[in-house]
C-alpha positions, -999 to +999 in steps of 0.1 A: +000+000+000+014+031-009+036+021-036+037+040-064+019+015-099+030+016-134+001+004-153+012+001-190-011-015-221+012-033-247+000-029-281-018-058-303-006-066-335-037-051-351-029-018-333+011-021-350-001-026-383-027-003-383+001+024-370+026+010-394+008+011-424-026+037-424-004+065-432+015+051-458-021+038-472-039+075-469-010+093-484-002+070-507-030+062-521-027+075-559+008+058-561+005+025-576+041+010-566+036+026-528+004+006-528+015-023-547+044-028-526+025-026-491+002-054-505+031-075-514+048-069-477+013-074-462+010-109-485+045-118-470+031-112-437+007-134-434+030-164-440+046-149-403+016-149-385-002-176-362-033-160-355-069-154-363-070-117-350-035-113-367-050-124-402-079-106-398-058-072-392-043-080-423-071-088-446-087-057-433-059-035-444-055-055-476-092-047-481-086-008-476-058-005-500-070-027-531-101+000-522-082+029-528-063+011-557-097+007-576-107+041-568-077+065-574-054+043-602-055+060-635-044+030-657-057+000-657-028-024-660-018-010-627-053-020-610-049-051-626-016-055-613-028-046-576-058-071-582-036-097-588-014-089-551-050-087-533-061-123-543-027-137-535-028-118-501-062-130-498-057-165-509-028-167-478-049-153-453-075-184-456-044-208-462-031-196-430-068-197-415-070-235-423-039-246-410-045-230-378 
């Protein structure tokens, strides 16, 4: 009793990524290898994680860039190219999802 308490929260993964990777998402938005290159480090992440919660952080992010891909690409090949990152993120995330 009358000890000073540190009471600190440790972060979830969900909380990381979103930190890590909203910003880059909002701001890059309009630039096709920005966004094309967080959905390939976002596919590769999904091989690293164990977890439901994890995968779901993921596909939700995944979900908000190939939105902003389809909204704000000019060209078409490079929506097309962004389609093609999304389903192999996608197709990961429920690999992962069965084998856990």
């Amino acid at each position: 009793e009358g000890e000073p308490r540190l009471l600190v929260s440790e972060p979830t993964f969900s909380n990381i990524l979103e930190t890590g990777f909203t910003l880059i998402r909002q701001y890059g938005r309009d630039s096709a290898p920005v966004m094309i290159r967080l959905l390939e480090k976002l596919t590769e992440l999904t091989k690293k994680v164990r977890n439901k919660e994890s995968l779901e952080a993921i596909e939700k992010q995944v979900s908000m860039i190939m939105n902003s891909c389809e909204k704000f690409f000019p060209e078409n090949e490079d929506i097309q190219d962004a389609r093609d990152w999304y389903r192999q993120a996608r197709d990961s995330i429920k690999q992962e999802n069965s084998s856990n």
